[in-house]
N, C-alpha and C positions, 0 to 999 in steps of 0.2 A: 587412390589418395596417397599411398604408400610411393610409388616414383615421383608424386610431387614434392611433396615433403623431401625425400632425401638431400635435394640442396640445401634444406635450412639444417639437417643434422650433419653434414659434411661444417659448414660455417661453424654451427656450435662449437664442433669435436677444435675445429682448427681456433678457434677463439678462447675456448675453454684454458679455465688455470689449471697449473696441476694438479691431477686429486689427491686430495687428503681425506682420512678416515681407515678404514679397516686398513685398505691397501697398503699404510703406512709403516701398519706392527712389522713388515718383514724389515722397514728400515734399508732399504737400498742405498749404494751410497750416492753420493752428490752425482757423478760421473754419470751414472747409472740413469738418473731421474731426467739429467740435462738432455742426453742421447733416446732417451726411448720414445718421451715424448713428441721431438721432432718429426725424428723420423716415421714413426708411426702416423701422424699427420700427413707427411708430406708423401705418403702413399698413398691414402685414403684421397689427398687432390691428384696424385698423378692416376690414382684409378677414376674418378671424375671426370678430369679432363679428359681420358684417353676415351671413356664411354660419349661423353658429347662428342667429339671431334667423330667420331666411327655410325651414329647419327647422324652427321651432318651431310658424311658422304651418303648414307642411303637416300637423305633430299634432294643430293643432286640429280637425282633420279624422278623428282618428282613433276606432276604435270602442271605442277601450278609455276608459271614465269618465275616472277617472284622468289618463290623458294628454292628454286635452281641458283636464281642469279647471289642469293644472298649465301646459301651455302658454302661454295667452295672456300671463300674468305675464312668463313665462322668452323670449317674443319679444319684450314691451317692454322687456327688461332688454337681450336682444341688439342691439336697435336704437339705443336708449340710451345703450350703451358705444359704439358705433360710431359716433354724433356726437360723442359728448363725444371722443372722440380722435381724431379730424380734426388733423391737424398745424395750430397756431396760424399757423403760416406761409402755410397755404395759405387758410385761412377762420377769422376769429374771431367767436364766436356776441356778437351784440347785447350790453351788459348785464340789460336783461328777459329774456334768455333763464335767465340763469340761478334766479332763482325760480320762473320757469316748471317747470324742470326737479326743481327742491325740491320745491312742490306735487303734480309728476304722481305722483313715485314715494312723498312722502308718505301719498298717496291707497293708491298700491301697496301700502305696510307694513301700511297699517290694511289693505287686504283681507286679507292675508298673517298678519297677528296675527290676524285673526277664522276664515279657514279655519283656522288653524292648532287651535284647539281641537279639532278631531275629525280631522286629518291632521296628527302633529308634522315629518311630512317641511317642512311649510310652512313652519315656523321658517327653514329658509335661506335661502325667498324673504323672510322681511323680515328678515335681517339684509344679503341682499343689496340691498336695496330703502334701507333704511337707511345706506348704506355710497356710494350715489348721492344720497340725500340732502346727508350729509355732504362728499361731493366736490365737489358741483352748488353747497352753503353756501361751500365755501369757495373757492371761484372765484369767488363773488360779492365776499366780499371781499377779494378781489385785486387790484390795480389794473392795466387794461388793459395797460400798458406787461411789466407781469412774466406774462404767460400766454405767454409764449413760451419761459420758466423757470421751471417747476411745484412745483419745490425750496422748501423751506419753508411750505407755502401750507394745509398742514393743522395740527392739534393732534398733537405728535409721540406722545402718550399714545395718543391714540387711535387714531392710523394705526399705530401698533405692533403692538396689539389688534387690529384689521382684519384685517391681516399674520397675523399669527400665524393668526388662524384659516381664512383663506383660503387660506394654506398647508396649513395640515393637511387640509382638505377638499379641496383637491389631488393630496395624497398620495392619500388615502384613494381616491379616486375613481378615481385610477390605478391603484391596485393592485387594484380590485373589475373593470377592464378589461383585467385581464391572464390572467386565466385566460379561455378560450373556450367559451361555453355550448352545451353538448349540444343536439342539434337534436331540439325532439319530436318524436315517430310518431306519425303518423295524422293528422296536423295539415296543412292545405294554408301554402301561400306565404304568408308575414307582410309584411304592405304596410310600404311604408317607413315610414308614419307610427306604426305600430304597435310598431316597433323597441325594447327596453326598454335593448337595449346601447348604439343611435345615439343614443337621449334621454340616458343617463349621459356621453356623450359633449360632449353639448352642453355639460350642467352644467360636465363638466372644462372645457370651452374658456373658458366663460365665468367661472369660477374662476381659469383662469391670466390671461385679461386683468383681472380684478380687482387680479389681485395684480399686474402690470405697473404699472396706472395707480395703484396706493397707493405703489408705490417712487416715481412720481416726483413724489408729496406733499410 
């Protein structure tokens, strides 16, 4: 129960307001309150992300079609998120990296828009695929000095649209994790890569750091 749940406290931590209460007697200053809490979030998704994406490759390994074919996509999507949100403080990526990062997952959509004809599941790797595009665009043109303040740095139309639906394929995704799937009979041990619950898993996780990193567009 406890690794399912962790998506929704990942989401919480990152949506949560600042705390207020005891923590407050020490009185930190402004500086202090603005920087901790960031950052401290956006570790907690870049450890997120890096743990789906590091999953994702064990399924490539796995013997179900399927989870092979969808894998490799959904690890470079985990690995992806997990750089793009490295705290600016700590490392900030070149300016060529960011077309770099346009191109790869460009590449990604067009696979995603071509599987997707005979697999409609595929449709959400390229609106995910698309949605990196779009973040990876608009980092580029941002000027170094403001990636340290992410606010504004999208088309608010769009990132609204993002939002919304990255939200509701959060939901959905959570509630399709809440009921507990009856174990077959007759059936030996399911390797982990095999897992169809801990692949839904991944997707949620990496659904809620989507929508993390679009609020702070």
């Amino acid at each position: 129960m406890l690794p399912r749940m962790l998506p929704v406290y990942i989401l919480a931590l990152a949506c949560a307001p600042p705390a207020v209460g005891i923590a407050s007697l020490d009185r930190p200053s402004s500086v202090e309150v603005r920087v901790h809490g960031p950052v401290s979030t956006a570790w907690l998704l870049v450890a997120l992300c890096a743990v789906t994406g590091a999953y994702c490759l064990l399924r490539m390994r796995s013997a179900v079609e399927e989870q092979r074919r969808a894998a490799g996509g959904e690890a470079l999507m985990g690995f992806g998120m997990a750089a793009m949100a490295v705290p600016a403080a700590v490392f900030t990526p070149p300016r060529w990296a960011w077309p770099v990062y346009a191109a790869v997952f460009g590449a990604a959509a067009l696979r995603a828009l071509w599987t997707a004809r005979g697999t409609p599941h595929h449709l959400h790797h390229l609106v995910g695929s698309a949605a990196m595009v779009y973040m990876a665009v608009a980092m580029a043109a941002t000027p170094p000095a403001a990636h340290h303040a992410h606010a504004g740095t999208g088309v608010p139309l769009l990132t609204g649209a993002l939002l919304v639906y990255f939200t509701g394929y959060v939901l959905l995704s959570g509630a399709r994790l809440v009921p507990a799937a009856a174990p077959a009979h007759g059936t030996g041990p399911v390797r982990w890569g095999d897992r169809p619950e801990l692949a839904r898993a991944c997707r949620l996780s990496m659904g809620i750091g989507m929508v993390a990193m679009l609020l702070t567009m």
